[in-house]
C-alpha positions as CSV (number, residue, x, y, z in Angstrom):
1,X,-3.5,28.4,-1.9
2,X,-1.5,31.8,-0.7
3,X,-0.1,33.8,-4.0
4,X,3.4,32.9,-2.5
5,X,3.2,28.9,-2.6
6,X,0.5,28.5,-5.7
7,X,2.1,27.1,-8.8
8,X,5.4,27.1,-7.5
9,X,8.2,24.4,-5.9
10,X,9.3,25.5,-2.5
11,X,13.1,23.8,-1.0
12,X,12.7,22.4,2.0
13,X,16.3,21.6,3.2
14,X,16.5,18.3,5.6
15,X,17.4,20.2,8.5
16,X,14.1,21.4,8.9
17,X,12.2,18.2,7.8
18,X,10.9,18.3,11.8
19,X,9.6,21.3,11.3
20,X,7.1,19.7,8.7
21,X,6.8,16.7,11.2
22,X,6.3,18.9,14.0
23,X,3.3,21.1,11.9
24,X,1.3,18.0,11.4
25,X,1.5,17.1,14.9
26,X,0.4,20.6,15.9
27,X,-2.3,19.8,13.3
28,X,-3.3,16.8,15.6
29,X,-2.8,14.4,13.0
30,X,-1.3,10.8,13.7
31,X,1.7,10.4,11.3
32,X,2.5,7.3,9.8
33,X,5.5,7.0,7.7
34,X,8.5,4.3,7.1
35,X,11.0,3.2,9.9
36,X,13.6,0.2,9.8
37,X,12.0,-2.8,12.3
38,X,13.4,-6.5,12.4
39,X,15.8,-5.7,9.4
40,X,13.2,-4.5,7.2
41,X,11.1,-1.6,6.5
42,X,7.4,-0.9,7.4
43,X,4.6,1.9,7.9
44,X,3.9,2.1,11.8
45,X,3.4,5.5,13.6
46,X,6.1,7.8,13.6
47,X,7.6,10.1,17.1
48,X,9.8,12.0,15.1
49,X,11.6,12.0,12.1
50,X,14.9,10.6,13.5
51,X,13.1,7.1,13.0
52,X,13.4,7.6,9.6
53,X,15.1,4.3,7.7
54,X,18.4,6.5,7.3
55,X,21.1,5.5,4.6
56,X,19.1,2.2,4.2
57,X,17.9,0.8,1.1
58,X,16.5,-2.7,-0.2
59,X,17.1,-5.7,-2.4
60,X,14.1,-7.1,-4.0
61,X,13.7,-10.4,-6.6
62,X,11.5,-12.6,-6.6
63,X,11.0,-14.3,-3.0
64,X,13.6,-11.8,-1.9
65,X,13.4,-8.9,0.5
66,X,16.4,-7.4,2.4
67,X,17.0,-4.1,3.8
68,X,20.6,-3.0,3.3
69,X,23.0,-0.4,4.4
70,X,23.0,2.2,1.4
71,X,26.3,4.2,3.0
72,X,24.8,7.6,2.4
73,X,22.1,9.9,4.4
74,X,18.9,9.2,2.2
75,X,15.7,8.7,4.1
76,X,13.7,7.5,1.3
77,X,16.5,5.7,-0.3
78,X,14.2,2.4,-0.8
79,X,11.1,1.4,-3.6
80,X,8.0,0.5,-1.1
81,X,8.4,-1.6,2.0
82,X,7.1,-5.2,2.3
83,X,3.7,-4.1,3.1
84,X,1.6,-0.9,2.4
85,X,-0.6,1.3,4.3
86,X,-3.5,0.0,3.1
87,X,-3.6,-2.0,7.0
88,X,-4.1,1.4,8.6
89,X,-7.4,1.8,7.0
90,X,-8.8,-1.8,6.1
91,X,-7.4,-3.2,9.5
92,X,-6.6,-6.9,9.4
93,X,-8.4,-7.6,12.1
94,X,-11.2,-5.6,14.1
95,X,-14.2,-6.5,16.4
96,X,-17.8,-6.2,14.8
97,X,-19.7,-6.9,18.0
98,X,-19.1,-8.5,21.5
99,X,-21.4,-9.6,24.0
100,X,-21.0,-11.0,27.7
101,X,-23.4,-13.0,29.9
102,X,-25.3,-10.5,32.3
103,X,-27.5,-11.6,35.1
104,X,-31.0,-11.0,32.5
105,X,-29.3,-12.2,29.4
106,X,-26.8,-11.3,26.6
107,X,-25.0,-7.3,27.1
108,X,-23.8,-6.1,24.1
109,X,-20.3,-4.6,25.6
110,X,-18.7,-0.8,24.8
111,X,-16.6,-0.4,22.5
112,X,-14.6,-3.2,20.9
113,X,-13.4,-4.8,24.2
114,X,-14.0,-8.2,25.0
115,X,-13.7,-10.5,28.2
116,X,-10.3,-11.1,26.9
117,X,-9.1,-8.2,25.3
118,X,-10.4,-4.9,26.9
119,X,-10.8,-1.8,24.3
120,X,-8.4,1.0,24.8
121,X,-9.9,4.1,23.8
122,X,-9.8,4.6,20.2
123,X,-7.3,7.3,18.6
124,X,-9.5,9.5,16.7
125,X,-6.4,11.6,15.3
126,X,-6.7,11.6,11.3
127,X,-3.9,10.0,9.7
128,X,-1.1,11.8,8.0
129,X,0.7,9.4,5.6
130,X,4.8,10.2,5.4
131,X,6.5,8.6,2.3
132,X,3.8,7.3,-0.1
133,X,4.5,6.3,-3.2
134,X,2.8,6.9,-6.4
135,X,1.7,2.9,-6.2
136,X,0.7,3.4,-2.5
137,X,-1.4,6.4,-3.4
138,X,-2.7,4.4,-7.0
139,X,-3.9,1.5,-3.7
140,X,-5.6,3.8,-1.8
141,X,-7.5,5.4,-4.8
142,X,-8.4,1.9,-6.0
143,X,-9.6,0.9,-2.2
144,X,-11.8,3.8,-1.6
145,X,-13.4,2.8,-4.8
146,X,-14.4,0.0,-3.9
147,X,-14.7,0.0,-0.2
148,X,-15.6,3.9,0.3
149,X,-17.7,4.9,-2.9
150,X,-19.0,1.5,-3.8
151,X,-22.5,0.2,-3.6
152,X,-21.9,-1.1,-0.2
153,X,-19.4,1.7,1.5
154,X,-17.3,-0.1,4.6
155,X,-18.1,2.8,7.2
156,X,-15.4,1.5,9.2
157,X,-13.0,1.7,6.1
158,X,-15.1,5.4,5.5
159,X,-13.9,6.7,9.1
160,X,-10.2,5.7,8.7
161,X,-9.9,7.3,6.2
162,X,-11.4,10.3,7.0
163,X,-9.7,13.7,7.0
164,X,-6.0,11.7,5.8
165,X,-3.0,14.3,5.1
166,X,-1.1,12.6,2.5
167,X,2.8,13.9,2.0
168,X,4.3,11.6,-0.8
169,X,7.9,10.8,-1.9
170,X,8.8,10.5,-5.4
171,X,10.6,7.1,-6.1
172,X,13.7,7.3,-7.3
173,X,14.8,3.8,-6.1
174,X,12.6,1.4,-7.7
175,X,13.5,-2.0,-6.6
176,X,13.7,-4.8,-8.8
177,X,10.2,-6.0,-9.0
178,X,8.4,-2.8,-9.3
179,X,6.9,-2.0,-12.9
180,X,4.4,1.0,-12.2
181,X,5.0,2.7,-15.4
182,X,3.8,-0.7,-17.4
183,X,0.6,-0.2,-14.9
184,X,0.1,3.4,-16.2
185,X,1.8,4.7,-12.9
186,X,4.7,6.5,-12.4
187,X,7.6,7.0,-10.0
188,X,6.3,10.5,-9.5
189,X,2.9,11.0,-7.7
190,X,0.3,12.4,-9.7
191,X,-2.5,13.3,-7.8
192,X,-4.2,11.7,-4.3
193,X,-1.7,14.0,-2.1
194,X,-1.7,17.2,0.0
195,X,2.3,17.9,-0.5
196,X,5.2,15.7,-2.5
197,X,8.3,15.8,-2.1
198,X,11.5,14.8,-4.0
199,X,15.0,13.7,-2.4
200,X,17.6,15.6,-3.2
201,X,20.9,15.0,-1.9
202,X,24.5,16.2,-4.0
203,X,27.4,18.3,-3.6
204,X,24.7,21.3,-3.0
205,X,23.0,19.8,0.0
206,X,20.5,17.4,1.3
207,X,17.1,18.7,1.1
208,X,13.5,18.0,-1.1
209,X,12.0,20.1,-3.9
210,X,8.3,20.0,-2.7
211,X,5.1,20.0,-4.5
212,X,1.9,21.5,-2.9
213,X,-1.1,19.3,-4.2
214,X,-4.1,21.2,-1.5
215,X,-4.9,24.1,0.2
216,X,-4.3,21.7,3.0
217,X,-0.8,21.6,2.1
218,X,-0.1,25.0,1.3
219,X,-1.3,25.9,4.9
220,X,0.7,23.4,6.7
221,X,3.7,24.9,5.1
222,X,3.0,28.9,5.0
223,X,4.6,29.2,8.3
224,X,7.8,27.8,7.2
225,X,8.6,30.3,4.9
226,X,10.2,28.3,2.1
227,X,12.2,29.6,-0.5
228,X,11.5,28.5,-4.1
229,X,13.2,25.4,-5.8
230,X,15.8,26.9,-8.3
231,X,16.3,25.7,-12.0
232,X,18.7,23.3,-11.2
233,X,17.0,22.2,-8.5
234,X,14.3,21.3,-10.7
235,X,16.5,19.9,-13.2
236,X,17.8,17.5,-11.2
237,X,14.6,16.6,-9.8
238,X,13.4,15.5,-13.2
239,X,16.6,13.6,-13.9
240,X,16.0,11.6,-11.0
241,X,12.6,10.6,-11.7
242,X,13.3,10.2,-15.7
243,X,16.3,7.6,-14.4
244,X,13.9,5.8,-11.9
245,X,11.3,5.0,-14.9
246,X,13.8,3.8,-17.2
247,X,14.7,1.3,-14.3
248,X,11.9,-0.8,-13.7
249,X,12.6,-4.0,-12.3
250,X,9.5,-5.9,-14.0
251,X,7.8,-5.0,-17.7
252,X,4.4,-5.8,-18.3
253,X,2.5,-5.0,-21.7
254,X,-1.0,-4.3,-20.4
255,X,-2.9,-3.4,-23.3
256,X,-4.8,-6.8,-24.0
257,X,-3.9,-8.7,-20.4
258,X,-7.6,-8.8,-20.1
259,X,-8.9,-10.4,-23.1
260,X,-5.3,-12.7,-22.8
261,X,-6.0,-13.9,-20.0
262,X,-10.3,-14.7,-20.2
263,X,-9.4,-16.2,-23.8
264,X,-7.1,-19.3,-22.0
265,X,-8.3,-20.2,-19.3
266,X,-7.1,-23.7,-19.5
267,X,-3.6,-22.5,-20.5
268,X,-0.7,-25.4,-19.9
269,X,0.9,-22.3,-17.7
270,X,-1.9,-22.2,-14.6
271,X,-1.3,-26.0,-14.5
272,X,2.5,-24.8,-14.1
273,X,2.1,-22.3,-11.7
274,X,-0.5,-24.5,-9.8
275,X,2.3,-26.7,-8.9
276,X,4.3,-24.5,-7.2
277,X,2.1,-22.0,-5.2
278,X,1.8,-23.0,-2.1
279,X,-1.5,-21.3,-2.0
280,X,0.1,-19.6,1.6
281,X,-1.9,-16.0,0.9
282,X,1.2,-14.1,1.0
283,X,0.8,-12.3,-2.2
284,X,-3.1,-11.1,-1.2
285,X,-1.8,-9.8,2.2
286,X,0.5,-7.7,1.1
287,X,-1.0,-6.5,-2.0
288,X,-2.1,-3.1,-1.9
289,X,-5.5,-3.4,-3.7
290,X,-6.7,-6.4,-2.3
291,X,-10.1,-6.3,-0.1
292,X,-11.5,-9.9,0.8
293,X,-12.4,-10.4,4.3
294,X,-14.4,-13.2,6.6
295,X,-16.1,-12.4,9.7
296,X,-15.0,-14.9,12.7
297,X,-17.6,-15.6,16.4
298,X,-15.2,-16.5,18.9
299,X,-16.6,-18.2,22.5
300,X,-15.1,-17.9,25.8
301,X,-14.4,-21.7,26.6
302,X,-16.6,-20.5,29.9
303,X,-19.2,-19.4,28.0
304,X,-19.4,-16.3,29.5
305,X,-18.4,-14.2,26.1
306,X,-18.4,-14.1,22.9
307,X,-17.3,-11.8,19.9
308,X,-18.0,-11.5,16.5
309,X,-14.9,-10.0,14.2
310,X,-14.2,-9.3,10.5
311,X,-10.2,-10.1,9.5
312,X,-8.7,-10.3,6.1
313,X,-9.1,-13.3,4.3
314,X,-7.9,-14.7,0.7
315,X,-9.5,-16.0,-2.5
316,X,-6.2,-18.2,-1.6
317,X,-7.6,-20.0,1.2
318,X,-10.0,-23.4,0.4
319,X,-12.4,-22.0,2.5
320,X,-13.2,-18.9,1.1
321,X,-15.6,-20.3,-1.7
322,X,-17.1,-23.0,0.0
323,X,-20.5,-23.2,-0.2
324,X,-22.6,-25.9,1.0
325,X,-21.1,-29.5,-0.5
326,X,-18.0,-27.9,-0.7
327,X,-15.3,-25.4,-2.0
328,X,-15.7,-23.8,-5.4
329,X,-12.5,-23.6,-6.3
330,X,-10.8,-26.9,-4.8
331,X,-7.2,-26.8,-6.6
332,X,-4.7,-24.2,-6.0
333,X,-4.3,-23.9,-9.5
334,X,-8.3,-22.4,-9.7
335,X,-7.8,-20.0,-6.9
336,X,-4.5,-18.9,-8.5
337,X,-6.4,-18.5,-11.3
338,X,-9.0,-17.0,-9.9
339,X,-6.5,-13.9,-8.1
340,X,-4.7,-13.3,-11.5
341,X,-7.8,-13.0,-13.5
342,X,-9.9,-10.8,-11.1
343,X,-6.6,-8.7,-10.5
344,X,-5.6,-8.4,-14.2
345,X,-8.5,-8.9,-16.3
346,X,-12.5,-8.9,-14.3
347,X,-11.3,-5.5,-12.3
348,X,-11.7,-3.5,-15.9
349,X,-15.2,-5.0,-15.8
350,X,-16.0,-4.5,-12.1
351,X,-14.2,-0.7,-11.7
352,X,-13.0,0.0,-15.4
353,X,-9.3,-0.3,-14.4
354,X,-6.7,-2.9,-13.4
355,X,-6.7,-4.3,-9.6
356,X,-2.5,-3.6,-10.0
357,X,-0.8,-1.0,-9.3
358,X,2.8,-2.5,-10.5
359,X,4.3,-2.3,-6.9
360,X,6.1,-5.9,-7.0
361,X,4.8,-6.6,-3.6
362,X,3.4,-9.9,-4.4
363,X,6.6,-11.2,-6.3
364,X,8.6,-9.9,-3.5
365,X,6.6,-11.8,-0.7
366,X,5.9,-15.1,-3.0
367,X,8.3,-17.6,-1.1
368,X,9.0,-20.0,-4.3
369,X,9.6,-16.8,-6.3
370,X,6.2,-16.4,-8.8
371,X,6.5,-13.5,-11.1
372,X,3.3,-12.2,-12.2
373,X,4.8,-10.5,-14.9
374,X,6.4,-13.6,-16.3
375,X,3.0,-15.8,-15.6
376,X,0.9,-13.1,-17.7
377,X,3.9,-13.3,-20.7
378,X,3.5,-17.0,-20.7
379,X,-0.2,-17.3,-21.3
380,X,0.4,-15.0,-23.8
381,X,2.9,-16.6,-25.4
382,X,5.4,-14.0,-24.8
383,X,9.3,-14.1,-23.9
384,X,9.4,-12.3,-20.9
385,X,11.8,-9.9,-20.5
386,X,12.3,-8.4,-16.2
């Protein structure tokens, strides 16, 4: 880092926000980041910073998700989005091979086109990531150690992720099913990014105290020449992110989840929840940790293709432990029990932490409401407190 941006907090006011945006486009990076679409808010690739979620925020319970008009001009007024970014590197669905019928036999074809869907050229672009949270970032860490560093690296997984320019927000709206903190997170992003910043906007201004977190970062901002955050810049910043942990929507007590939930496995509670999940995956697809995946061959009805693909799939799904004579885990009630103890409890023995980040995604997208939090205080005999 230069001697004028190392160990120091630089103002950048939101007038010049597309200056940054600008910068990483310059840098030939792809930028992702958070826009309103079909009244809610989701990652996609950004033109500018005008598609920003403006002035909207969002009401989350459980089985609830709104976006809603907040009445001022925050950009990163919300807690996550419905879904995270982890689809931009572990793609839901992506061609492994495909072949066509060629006059001396089977042609492996370029690319990942098909007779059905032809391949556009890829976009080799790294990704910059606008606007991830702490809990995004805690995903992504939790992914590459599994899918990038594991025994068996995904080199598809490996390339995505490759080169990624990471520029996070602080959350200082959580919604009301995130609990980070009780995950060991924090509203405030730790480590995992190039640049953070933090919303400001009061009597003095709209504009975002900005942390540099790589010499990545401190070279994509040199040529803006920013002016260091003052005192009360940096007081306020603070404030805001003390106030956001002290307003967790969700509380879970995580020392001894593991051993809680391994020592009752035949709890009256999974008969409970087993009842009412509708085993409909929701929760796994929009979970930021989650990894399963099938692979799929798919025939041209005229024979004259086929193509072999990989797409998420879900310890939810009957299917997904069959084995020959059957499933392994035929009730809903096992494979709910199954997701809950691998998240919560076998991910400390498989990776030595939790498989949650605390993000409230899956509460959010459950549509008869299931609160992990409140399952986990139930098996262990707690009153559970949101």
């Amino acid at each position: 880092m230069t001697s004028s941006t190392a160990n120091s907090e630089l103002i950048l006011p939101r007038t010049r926000l597309g200056e940054l945006f600008a910068a990483l486009v310059a840098g030939g990076y792809r930028v992702l980041g958070p826009t309103l679409e079909d009244q809610a808010i989701v990652y996609t690739e950004l033109r500018s910073v005008d598609e920003l979620p403006e002035g909207v925020g969002e009401e989350q319970a459980p089985g609830r998700y709104r976006a809603v008009k907040c009445g001022d001009a925050q950009l990163f007024g919300f807690a996550t989005g419905l879904r995270s970014f982890r689809d931009f590197f572990q793609a839901p669905r992506q061609a492994l091979v495909a072949l066509r019928r060629g006059p001396d036999g089977p042609v492996i074809m370029a690319g990942q086109e098909s007779a059905a869907h032809p391949a556009a050229p890829p976009d080799a672009r790294p990704l910059a990531l606008l606007g991830a949270r702490g809990c995004d970032l805690q995903g992504i860490a939790l992914q590459d150690r599994v899918l990038a560093h594991g025994a068996h690296p995904d080199a598809r997984y490996v390339t995505r992720r490759a080169g990624t320019f990471v520029i996070a927000v602080n959350c200082t709206v959580p919604s009301g099913n995130c609990f980070c903190v009780s995950m060991g997170g924090d509203p405030r992003a730790k480590q995992g990014y190039d640049l953070s910043l933090t919303e400001l906007l009061d009597d003095a201004g709209h504009r975002f105290v900005v942390r540099i977190g790589s010499e990545r970062g401190a070279a994509i901002l040199e040529p803006l020449l920013l002016g260091r955050a003052t005192v009360h810049e940096l007081a306020r910043d603070e404030e805001l992110l003390r106030a956001a942990r002290g307003r967790m929507g969700r509380t879970l007590s995580e020392p001894g989840v593991r051993e809680a939930l391994l020592e009752n496995l035949e709890h009256p509670a999974w008969d409970s929840v087993g009842e009412r999940c509708l085993a409909c995956t929701n929760c796994t697809l929009v979970c930021p940790t989650c990894f399963c995946s099938t692979s799929e061959d798919q025939v041209a009805v005229t024979g004259q293709s086929a193509e072999r693909s990989v797409r998420h799939d879900s310890c939810f799904s009957l299917e997904y432990s069959w084995v020959h004579g059957g499933p392994v885990r035929s009730s809903v009630k096992a494979r709910y029990r199954q997701w809950l103890t691998h998240k919560f409890a076998t991910w400390y023995d498989q990776f030595g932490t939790s498989g949650c980040v605390g993000c409230g995604r899956c509460i959010t997208a459950c549509p008869v409401g299931i609160d992990v939090t409140e399952e986990i205080a139930k098996i262990r005999g707690e009153t559970h407190a949101a």
